[in-house]
PyMOL CGO cylinders between C-alpha atoms (Angstrom):
from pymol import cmd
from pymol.cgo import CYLINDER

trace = [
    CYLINDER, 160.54, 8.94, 156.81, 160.72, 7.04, 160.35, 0.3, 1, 1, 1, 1, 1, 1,
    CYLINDER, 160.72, 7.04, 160.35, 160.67, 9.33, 163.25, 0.3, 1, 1, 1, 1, 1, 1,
    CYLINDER, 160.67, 9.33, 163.25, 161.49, 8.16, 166.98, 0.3, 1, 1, 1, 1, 1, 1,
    CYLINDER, 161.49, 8.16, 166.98, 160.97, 9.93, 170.10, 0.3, 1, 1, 1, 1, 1, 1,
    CYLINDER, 160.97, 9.93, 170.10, 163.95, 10.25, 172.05, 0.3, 1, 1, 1, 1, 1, 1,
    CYLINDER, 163.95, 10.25, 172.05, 162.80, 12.10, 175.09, 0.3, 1, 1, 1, 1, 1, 1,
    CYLINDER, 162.80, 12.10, 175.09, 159.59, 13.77, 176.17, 0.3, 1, 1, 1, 1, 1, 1,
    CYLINDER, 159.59, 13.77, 176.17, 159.94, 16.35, 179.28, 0.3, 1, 1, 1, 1, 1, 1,
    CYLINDER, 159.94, 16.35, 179.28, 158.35, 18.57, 181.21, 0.3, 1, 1, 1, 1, 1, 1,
    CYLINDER, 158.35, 18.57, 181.21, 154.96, 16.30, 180.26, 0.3, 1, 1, 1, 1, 1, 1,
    CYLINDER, 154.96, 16.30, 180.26, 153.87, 16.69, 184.32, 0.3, 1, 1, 1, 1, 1, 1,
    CYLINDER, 153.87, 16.69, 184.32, 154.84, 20.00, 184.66, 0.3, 1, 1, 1, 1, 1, 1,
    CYLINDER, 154.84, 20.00, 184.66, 151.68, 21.87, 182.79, 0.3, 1, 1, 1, 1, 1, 1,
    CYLINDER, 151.68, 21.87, 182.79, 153.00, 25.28, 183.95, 0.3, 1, 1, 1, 1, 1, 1,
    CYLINDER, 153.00, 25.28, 183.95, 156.13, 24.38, 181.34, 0.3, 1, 1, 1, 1, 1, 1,
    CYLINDER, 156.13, 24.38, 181.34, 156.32, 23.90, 177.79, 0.3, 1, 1, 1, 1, 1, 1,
    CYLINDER, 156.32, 23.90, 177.79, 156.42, 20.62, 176.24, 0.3, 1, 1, 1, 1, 1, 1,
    CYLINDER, 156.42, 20.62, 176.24, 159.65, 19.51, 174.87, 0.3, 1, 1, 1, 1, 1, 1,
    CYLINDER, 159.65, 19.51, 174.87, 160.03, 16.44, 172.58, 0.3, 1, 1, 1, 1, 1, 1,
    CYLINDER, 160.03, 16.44, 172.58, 162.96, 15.36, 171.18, 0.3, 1, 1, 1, 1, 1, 1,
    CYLINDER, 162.96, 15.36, 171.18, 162.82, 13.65, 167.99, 0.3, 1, 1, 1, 1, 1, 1,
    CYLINDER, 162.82, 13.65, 167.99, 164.98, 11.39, 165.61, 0.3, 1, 1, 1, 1, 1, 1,
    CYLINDER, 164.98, 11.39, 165.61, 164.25, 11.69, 162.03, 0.3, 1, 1, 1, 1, 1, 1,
    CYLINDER, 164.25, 11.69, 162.03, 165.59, 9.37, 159.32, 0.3, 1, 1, 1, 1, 1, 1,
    CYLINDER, 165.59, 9.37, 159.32, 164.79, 9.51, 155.53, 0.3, 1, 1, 1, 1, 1, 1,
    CYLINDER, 164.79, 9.51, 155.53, 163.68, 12.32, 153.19, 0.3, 1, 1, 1, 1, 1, 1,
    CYLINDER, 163.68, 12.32, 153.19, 163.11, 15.48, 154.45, 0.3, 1, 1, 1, 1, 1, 1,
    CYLINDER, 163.11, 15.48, 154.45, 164.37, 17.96, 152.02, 0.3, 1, 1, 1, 1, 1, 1,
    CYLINDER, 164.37, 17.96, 152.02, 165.04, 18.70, 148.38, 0.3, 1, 1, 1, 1, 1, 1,
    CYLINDER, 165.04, 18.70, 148.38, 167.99, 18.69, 146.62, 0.3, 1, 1, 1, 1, 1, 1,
    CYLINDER, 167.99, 18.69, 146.62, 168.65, 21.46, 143.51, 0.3, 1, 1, 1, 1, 1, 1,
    CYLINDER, 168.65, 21.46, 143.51, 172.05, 21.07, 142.44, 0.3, 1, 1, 1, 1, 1, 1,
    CYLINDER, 172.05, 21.07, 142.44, 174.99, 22.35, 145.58, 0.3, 1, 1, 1, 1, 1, 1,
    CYLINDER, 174.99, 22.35, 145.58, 171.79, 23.13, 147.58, 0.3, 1, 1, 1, 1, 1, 1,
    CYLINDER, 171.79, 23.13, 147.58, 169.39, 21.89, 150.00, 0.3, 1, 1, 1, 1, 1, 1,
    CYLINDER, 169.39, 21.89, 150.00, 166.50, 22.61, 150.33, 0.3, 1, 1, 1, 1, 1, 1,
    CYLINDER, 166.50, 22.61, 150.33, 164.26, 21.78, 153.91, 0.3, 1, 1, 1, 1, 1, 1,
    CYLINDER, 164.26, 21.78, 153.91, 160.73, 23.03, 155.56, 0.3, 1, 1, 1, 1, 1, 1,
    CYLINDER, 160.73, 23.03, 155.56, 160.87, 25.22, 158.13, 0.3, 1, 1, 1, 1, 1, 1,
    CYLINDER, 160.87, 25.22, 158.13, 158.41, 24.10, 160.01, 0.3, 1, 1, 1, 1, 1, 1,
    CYLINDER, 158.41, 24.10, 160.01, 158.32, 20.15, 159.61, 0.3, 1, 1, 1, 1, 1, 1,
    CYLINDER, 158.32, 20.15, 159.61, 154.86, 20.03, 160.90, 0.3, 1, 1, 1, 1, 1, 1,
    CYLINDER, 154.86, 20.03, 160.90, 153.56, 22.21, 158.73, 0.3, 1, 1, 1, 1, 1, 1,
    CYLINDER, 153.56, 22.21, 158.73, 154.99, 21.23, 155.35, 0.3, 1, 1, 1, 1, 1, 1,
    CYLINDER, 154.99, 21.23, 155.35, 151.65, 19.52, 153.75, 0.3, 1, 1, 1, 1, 1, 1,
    CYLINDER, 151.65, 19.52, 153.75, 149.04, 21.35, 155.64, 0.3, 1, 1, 1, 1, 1, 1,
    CYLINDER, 149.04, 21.35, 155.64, 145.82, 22.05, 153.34, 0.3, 1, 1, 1, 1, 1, 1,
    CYLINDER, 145.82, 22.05, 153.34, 144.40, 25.39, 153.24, 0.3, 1, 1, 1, 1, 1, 1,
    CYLINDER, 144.40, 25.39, 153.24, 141.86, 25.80, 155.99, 0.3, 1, 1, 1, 1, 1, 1,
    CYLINDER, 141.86, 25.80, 155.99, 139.68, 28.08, 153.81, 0.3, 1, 1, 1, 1, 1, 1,
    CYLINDER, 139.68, 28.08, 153.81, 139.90, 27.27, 149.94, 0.3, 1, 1, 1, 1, 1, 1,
    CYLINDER, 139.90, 27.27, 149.94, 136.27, 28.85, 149.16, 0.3, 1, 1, 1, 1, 1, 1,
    CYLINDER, 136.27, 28.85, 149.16, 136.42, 32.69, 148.32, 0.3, 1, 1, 1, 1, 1, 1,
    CYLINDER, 136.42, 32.69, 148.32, 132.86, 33.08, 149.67, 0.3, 1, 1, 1, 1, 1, 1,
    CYLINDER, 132.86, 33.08, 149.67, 131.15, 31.66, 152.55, 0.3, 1, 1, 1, 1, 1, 1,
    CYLINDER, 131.15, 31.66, 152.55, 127.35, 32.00, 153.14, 0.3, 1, 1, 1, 1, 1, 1,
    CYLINDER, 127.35, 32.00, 153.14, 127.07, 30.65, 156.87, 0.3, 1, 1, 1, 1, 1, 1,
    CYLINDER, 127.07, 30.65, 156.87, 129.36, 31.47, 160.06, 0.3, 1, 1, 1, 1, 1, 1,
    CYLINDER, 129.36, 31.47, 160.06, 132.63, 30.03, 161.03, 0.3, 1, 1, 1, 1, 1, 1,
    CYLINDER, 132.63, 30.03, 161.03, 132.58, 28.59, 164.08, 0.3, 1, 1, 1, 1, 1, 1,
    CYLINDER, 132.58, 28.59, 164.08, 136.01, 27.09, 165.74, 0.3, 1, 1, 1, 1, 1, 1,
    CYLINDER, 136.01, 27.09, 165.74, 135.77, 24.57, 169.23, 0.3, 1, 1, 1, 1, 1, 1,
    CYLINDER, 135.77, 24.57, 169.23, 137.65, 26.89, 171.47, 0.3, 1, 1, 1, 1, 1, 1,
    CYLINDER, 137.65, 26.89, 171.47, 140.00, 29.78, 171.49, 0.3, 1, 1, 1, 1, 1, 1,
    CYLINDER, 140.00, 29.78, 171.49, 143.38, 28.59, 172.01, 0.3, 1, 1, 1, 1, 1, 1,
    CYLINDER, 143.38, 28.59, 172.01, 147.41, 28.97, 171.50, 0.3, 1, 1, 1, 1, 1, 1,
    CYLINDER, 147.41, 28.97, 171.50, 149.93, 27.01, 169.77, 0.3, 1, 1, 1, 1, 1, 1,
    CYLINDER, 149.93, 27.01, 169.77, 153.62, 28.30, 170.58, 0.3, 1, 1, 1, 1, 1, 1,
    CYLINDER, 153.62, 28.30, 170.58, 156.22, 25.59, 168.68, 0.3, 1, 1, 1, 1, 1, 1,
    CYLINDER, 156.22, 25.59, 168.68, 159.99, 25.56, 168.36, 0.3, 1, 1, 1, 1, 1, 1,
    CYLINDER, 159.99, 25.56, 168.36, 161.34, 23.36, 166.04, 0.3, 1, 1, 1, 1, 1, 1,
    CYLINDER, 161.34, 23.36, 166.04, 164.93, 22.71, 165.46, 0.3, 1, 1, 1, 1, 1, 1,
    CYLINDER, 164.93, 22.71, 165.46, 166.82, 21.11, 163.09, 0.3, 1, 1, 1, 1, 1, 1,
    CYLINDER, 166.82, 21.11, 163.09, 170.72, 20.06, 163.38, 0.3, 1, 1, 1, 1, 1, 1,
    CYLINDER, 170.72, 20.06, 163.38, 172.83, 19.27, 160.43, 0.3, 1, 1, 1, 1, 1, 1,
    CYLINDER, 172.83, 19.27, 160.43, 176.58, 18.36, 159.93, 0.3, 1, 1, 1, 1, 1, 1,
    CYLINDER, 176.58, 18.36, 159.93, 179.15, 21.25, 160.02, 0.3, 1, 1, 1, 1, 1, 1,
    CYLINDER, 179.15, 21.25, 160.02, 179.50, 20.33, 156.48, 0.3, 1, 1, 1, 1, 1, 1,
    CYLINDER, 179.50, 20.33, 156.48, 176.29, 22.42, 155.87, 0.3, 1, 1, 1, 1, 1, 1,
    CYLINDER, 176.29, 22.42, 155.87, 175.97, 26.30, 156.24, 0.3, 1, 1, 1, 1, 1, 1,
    CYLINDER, 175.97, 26.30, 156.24, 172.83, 28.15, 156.14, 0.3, 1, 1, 1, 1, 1, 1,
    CYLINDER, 172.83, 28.15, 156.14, 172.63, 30.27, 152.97, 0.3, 1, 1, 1, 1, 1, 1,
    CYLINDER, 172.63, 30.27, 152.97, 168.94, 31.67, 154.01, 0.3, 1, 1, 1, 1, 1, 1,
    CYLINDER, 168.94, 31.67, 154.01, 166.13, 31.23, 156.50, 0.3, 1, 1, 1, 1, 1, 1,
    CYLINDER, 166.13, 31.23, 156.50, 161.81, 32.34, 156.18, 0.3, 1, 1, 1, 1, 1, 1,
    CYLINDER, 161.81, 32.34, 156.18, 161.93, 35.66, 156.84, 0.3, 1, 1, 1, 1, 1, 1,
    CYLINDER, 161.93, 35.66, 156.84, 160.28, 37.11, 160.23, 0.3, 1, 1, 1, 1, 1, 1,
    CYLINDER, 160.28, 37.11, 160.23, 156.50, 38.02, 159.77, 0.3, 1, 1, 1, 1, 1, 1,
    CYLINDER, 156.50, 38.02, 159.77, 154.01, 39.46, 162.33, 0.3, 1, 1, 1, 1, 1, 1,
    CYLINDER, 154.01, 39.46, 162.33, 150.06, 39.00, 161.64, 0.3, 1, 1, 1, 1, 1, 1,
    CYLINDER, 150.06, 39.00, 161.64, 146.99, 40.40, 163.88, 0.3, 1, 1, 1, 1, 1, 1,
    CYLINDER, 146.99, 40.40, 163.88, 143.17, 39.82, 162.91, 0.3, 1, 1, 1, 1, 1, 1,
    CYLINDER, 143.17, 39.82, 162.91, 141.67, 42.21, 164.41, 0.3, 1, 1, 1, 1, 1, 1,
    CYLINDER, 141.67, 42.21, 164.41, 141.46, 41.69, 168.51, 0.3, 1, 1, 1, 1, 1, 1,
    CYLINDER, 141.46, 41.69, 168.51, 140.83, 38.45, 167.69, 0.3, 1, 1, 1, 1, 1, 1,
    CYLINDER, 140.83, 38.45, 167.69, 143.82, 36.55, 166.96, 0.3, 1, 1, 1, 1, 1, 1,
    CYLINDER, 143.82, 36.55, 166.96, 147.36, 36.84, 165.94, 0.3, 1, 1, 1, 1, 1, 1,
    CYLINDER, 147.36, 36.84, 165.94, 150.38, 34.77, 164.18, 0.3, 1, 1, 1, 1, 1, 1,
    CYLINDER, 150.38, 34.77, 164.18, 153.84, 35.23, 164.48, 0.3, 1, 1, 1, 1, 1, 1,
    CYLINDER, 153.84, 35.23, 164.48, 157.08, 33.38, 162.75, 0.3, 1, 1, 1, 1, 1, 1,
    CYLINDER, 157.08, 33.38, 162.75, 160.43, 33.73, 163.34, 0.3, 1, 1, 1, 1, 1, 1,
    CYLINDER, 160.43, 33.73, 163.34, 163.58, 31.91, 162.44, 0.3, 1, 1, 1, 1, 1, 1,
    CYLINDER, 163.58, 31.91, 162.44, 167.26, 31.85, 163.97, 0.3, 1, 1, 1, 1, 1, 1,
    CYLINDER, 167.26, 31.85, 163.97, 170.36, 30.09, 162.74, 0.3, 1, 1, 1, 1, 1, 1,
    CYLINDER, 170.36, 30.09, 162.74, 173.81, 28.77, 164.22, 0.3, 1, 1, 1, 1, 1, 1,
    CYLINDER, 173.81, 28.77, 164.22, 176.56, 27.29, 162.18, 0.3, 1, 1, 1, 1, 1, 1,
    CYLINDER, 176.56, 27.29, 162.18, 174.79, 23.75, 162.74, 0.3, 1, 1, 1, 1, 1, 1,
    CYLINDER, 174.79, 23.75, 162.74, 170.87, 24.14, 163.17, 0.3, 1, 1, 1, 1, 1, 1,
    CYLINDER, 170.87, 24.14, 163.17, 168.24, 25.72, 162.07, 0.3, 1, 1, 1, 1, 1, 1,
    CYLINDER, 168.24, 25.72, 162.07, 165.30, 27.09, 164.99, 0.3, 1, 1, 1, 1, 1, 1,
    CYLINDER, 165.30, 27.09, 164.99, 161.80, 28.29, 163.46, 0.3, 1, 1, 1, 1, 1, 1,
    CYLINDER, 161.80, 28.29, 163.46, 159.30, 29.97, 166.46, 0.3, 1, 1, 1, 1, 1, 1,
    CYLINDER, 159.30, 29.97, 166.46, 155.61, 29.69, 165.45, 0.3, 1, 1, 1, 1, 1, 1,
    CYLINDER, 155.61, 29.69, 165.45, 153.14, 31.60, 167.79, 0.3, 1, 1, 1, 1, 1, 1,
    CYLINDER, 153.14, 31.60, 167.79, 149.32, 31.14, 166.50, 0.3, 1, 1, 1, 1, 1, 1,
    CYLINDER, 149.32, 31.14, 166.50, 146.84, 32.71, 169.22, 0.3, 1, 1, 1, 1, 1, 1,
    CYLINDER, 146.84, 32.71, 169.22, 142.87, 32.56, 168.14, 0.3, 1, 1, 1, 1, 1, 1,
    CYLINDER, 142.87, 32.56, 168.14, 140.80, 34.48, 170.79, 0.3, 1, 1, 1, 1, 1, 1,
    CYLINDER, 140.80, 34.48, 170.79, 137.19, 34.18, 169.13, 0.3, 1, 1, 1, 1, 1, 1,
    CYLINDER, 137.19, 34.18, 169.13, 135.23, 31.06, 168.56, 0.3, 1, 1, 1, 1, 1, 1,
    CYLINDER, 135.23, 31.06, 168.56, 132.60, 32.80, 165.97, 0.3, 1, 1, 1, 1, 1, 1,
    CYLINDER, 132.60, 32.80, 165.97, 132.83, 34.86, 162.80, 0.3, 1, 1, 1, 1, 1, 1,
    CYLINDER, 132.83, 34.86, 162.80, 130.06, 35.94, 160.57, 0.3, 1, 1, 1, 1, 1, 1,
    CYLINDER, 130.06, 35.94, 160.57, 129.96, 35.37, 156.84, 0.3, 1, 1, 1, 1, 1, 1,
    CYLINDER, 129.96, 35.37, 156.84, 130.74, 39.38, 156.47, 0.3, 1, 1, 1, 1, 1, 1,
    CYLINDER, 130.74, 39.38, 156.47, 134.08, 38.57, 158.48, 0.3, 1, 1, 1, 1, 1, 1,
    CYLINDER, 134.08, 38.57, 158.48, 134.90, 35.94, 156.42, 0.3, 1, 1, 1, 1, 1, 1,
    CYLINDER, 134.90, 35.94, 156.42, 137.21, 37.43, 153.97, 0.3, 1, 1, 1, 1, 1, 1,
    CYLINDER, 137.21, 37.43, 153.97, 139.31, 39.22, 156.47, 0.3, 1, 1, 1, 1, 1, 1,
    CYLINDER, 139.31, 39.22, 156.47, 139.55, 35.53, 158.31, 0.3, 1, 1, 1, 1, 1, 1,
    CYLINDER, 139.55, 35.53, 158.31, 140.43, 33.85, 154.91, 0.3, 1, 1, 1, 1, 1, 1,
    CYLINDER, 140.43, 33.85, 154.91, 142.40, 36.38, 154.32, 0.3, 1, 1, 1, 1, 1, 1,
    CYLINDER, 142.40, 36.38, 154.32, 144.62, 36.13, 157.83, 0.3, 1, 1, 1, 1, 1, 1,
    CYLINDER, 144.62, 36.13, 157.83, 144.67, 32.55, 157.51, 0.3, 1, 1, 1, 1, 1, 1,
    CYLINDER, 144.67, 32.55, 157.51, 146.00, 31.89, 153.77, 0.3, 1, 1, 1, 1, 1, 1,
    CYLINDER, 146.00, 31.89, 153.77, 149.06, 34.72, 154.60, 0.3, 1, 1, 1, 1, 1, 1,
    CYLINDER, 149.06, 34.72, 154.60, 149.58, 32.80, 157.78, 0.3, 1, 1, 1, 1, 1, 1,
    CYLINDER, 149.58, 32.80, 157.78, 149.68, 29.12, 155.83, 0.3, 1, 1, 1, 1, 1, 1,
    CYLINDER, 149.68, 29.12, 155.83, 151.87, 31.07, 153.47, 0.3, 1, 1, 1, 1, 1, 1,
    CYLINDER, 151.87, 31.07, 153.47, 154.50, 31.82, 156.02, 0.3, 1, 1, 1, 1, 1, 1,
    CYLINDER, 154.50, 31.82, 156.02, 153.97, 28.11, 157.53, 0.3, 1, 1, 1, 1, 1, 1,
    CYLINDER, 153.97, 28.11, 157.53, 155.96, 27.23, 153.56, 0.3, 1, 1, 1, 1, 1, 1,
    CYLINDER, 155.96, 27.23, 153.56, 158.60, 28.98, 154.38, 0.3, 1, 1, 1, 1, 1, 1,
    CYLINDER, 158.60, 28.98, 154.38, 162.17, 26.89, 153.49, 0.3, 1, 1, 1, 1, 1, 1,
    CYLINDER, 162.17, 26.89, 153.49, 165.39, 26.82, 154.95, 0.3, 1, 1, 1, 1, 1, 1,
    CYLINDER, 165.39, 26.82, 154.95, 167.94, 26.66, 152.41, 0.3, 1, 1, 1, 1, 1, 1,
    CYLINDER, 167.94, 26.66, 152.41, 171.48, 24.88, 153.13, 0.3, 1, 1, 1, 1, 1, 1,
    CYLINDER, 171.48, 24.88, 153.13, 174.93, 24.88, 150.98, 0.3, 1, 1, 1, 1, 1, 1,
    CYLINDER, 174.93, 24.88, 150.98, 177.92, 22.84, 151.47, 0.3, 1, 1, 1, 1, 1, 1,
    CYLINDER, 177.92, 22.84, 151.47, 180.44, 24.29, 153.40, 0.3, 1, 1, 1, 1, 1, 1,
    CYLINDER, 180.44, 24.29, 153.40, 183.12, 23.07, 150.36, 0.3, 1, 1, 1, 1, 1, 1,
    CYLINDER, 183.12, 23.07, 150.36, 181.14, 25.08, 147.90, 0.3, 1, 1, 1, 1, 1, 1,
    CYLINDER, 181.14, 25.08, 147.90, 181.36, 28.34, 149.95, 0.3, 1, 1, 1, 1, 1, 1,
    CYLINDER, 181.36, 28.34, 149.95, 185.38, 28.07, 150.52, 0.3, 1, 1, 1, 1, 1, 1,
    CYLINDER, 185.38, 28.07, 150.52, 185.52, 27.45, 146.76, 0.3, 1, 1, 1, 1, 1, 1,
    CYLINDER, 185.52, 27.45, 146.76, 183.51, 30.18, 145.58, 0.3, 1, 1, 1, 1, 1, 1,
    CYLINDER, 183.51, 30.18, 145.58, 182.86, 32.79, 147.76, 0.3, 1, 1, 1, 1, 1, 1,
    CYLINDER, 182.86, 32.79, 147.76, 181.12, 35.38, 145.34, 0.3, 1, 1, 1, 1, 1, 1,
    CYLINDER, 181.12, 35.38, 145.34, 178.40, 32.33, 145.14, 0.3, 1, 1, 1, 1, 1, 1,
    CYLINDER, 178.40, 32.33, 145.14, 178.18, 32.67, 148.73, 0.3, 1, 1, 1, 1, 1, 1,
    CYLINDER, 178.18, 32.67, 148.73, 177.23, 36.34, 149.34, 0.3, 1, 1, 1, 1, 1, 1,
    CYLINDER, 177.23, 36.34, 149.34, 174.37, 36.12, 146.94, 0.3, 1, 1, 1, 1, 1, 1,
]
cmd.load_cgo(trace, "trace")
């Protein structure tokens, strides 16, 4: 896959988000018969589980608290329509962090919203399950596809379509 930046803005303005425009060319979906199949959140796609262990005997510590908002849209030719999008999901751990997804469509993109907040740096091996817990639902959600149809399909068979 060969991705170019078009534009960055808003890089000076720290008070703003960061918006990057990008160009991708090659593989990006799959393709199962009259339908395609795409991530939802490109930057997401291949991400490793942070905790594979079921136990842990010592803390979990993380640098810093922090929070990750990203948009990420993705245009396609009219000859696509959108036959589904991840479905909206809302997480809290505790008071000490929180997740949400969402996902809109129009007849030629696709826009996910990811919102990860983490407001603790430090969680004791009693807390760990909870945390494990929190994060595999949230890397869960981060797999969510977008799934596309060809416009030609839907005129030609609409029962198809309302499935």
């Amino acid at each position: 896959m060969n991705v170019k930046v078009s534009s960055i803005d808003k890089l000076a303005d720290y008070e703003q988000p960061l918006q990057v425009d990008l160009a991708v060319k090659g593989e990006m979906a799959s393709f199962t018969g009259k339908r395609l199949i795409i991530p939802g959140d490109i930057f997401e796609v291949n991400a490793k589980p942070s905790f594979p262990h079921m136990k842990r005997d010592i803390p979990v510590y993380f640098e810093y608290p922090f929070l990750n908002q990203d948009a990420v849209r993705v245009s396609f030719p009219a000859s696509l329509k959108v036959e589904s999008i991840p479905p909206a999901d809302k997480l809290p751990f505790q008071n000490f962090a929180a997740y949400d997804i969402s996902a809109t469509s129009t007849p030629t993109s696709v826009t996910v919203r990811r919102n990860y907040s983490l407001g603790a740096i430090g969680f004791l091996p009693k807390e760990y399950s909870e945390l494990r817990s929190f994060y595999t639902k949230m890397e869960t959600d981060d797999q969510g596809s977008v799934v596309l149809i060809s416009a030609p399909n839907l005129a030609a068979n609409p029962a198809t379509a309302a499935n």
